[in-house]
N, C-alpha and C positions, 0 to 999 in steps of 0.2 A: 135678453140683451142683444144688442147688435156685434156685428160682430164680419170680419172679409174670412169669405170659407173657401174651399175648392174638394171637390169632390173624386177630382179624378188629377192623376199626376200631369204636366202640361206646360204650355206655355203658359207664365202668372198673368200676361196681361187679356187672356183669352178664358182660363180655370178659376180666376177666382172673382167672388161674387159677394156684395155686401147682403145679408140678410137676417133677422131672428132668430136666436136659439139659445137654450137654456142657459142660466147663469148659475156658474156653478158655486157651489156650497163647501167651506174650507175645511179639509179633514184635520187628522192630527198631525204637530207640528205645521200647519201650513196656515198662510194669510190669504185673503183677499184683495186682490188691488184693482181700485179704480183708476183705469190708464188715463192719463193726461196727454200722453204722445209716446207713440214707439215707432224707430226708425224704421226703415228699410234696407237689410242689408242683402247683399250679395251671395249671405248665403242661406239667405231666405228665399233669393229665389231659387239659387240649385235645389235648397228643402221641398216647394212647389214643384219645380220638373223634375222631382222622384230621381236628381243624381247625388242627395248628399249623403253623407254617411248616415244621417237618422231619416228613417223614412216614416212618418204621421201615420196612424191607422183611419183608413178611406173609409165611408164618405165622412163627409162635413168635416174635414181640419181645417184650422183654424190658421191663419199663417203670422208672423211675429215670431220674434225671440229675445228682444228686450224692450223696458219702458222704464217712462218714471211717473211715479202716480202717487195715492193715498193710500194706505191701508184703512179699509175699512170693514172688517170684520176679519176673525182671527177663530182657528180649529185648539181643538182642545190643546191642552198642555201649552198654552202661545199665550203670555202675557199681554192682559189684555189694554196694555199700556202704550201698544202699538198701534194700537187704532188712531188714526188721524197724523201718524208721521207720515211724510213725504217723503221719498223712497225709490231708489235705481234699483231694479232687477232687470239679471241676463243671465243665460242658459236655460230658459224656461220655454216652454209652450205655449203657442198662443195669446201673444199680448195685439194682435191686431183686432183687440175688441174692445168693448168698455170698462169688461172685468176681467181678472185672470188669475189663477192661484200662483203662488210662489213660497216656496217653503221657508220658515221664518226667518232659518238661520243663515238664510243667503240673500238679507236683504243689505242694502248698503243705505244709510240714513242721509241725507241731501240736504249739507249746511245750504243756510240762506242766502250765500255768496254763487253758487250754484245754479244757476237757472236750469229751467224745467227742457229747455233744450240741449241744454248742456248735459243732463243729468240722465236725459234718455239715450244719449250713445255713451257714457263715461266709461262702461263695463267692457261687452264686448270687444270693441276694436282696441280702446287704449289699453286693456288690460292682457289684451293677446298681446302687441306692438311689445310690455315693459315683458312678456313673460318672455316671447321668443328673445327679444335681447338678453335676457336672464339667460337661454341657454346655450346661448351664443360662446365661441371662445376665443372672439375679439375680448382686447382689453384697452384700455387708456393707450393712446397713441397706435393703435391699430386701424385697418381698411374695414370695412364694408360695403359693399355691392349690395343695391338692392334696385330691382326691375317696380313697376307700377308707381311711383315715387309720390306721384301725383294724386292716389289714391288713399282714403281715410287712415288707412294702417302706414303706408310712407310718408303721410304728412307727420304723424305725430312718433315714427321713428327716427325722424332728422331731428326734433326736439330733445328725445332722448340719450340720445346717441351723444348730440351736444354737452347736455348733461353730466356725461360720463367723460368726458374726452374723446369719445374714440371718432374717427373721421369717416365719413357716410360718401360714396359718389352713387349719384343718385339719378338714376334711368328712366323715361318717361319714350314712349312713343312715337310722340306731337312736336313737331318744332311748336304750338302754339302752347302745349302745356309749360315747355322750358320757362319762356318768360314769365308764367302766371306764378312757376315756384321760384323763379329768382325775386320778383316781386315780393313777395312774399316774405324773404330773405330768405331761402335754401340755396345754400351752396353747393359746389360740385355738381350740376346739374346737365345731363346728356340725352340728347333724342337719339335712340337709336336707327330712325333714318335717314341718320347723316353717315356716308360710306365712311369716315375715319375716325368715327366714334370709339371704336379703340383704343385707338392711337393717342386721340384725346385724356381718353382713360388711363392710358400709361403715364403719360406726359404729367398729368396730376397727381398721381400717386407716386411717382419718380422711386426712390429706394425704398418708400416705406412698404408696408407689409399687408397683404389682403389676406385675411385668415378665415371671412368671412363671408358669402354669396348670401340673398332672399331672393328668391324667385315667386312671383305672382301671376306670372304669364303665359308659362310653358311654351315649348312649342321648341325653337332653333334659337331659341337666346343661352338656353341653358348649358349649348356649348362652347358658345363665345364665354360664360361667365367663370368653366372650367377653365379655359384659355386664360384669364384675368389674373384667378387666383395663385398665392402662394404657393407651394409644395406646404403639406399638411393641411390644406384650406378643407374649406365642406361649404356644401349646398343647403340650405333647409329649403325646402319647397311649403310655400303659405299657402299657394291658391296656383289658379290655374283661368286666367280672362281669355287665353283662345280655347280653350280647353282640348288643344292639339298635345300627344307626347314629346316625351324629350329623348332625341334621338342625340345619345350620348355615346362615343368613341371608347372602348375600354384601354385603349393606347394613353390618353393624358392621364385618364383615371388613375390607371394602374402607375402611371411615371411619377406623378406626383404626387400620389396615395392619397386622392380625394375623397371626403367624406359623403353620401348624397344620403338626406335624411329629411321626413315629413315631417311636419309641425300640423297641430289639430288642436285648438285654444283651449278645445270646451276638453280632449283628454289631458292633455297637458295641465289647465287648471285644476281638474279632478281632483288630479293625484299628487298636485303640488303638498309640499308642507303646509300645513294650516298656518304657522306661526310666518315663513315665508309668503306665504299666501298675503296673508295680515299685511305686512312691512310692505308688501309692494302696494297693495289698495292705499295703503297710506300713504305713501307716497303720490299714487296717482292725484289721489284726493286733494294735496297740497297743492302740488302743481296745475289743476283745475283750478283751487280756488287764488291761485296768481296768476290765474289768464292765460298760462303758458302752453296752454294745450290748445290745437285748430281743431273745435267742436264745432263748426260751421252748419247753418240750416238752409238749403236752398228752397224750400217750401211746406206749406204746412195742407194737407188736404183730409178728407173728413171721408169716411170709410166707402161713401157711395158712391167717391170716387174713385174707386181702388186700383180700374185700370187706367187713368191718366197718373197715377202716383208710381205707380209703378213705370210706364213708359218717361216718366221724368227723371227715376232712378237710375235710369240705363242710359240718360244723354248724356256723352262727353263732356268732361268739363264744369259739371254743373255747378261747382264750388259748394259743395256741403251735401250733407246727409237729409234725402227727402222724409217729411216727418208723414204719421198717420196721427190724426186729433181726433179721436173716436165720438169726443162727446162736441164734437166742431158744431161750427152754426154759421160761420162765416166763409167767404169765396175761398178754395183751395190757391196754392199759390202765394198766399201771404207771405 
């Protein structure tokens, strides 16, 4: 099968390489899926420059970590019933290929309201976005701050957030990004470089109560966001786009008795409740199939191209999640 590999840890759009290599054969409890499209995420590429928490055994990995395809073949003990459903898997290995194993019981089945582009990001980001709000200790009429606003996980946490009642102000970078999420309809919307972006921030939030920071960004925002919050507030930190530290003051920390805590989807999901686990997929599930979710695709490209797909994953702005189409035939970029 074909398949984008990289052999050595690196920059992706320089380390990895479309080529040949075994298709592998499904053990027990595990399926086979024939990938239809698997995103690009952000933390696919940290996985490539050898900075994520899980690091591939070298050579020839495989790079991916979610899609939506076919099951077509199925390891022992796996009802062989599943062959030919169409299918979102995330958390797995390896979906930037044709085929990929994914163990049975963590497949999620892709009503027909669903499209295939829809259905290959549903897991990861949307289901991080409902988990970290799950841990969150905003409630109905509470604040959250969240930095990247603009990006897959902010867009579809102003949805949620909505949902619940609780009020989101929502930080972006870019004067240019601001407009593209008010369009959009996201409200609260702040560039932070505008010098009174603050100020703005107070002025919005007036009495009510910020119980809650995400940080995506790292770096010197992280102590503007401790300045923002309530007394009792906390940080979860999601990710890191400068991948600069957070040089935090133990002076507000300690005065206001700030929480500062990492969020990590794939441990986080692990070890959720099965039964909560469940109620929230379904949930996601519904809300996909009422359109309510920004599943957005800014291009579709075919494995040989794997370093323009990736150099389009990393442009500002791009409006949606660059696809990989393994079994493509047509110009990338669609």
């Amino acid at each position: 099968m074909k398949a984008a590999l990289h052999d050595t840890f690196g920059d992706p759009a320089k380390v990895l390489y479309a080529a040949d290599t075994d298709t592998p054969e499904p053990g027990e409890g595990q399926v086979r899926v024939k990938v239809l499209l698997s995103p690009i995420h952000n933390h696919d590429l940290w996985t490539v420059r050898g900075t994520y928490g899980y690091k591939p055994p070298l050579p020839g990995a495989i790079g991916g970590s979610e899609a939506a395809g076919i099951v077509d073949a199925v390891g022992a003990g796996v009802d062989d019933g599943l062959k030919g459903q169409r299918v979102a898997v995330a958390g797995v290995h390896g979906t930037w290929a044709e085929y990929v194993l994914a163990p049975a019981n963590g497949l999620l089945p892709l009503p027909e309201k669903i499209s295939d582009e829809e259905g290959a990001q549903l897991i990861a980001m949307p289901f991080s976005a409902m988990s970290l709000l799950d841990s969150l200790k905003a409630d109905k009429g509470d604040w959250i701050i969240q930095t990247a606003a603009n990006g897959a996980v902010g867009r579809i946490m102003a949805v949620l957030a909505r949902e619940r009642g609780i009020h989101l102000v929502n930080l972006v970078r870019r004067d240019e990004a601001v407009q593209d999420l008010r369009e959009a309809g996201t409200e609260h919307v702040f560039s932070t470089s505008d010098g009174d972006w603050k100020d703005q921030v107070r002025k919005t939030v007036n009495d009510g109560k910020v119980v809650s920071a995400i940080d995506s960004v790292g770096g010197d925002i992280a102590a503007h966001l401790v300045d923002l919050l309530s007394s009792d507030g906390e940080i979860f930190v999601f990710g890191t786009a400068t991948g600069e530290p957070m040089p935090l003051a133990s002076g507000p920390l300690i005065m206001k008795q700030i929480t500062v805590k990492g969020f990590w989807g794939a441990r986080v999901i692990s070890e959720m409740d099965p039964e909560r686990r469940e109620s929230l997929m379904s949930d996601l599930v519904a809300l996909a199939m009422q359109g309510q979710l920004p599943l957005a695709t800014s291009g579709t490209y075919p494995l040989d191209r794997i370093a323009d797909a990736v150099n389009a994953s990393l442009t500002p702005g791009r409006g949606g999640k660059v696809m990989l189409k393994p079994w493509a035939s047509d110009d990338p970029g669609a």
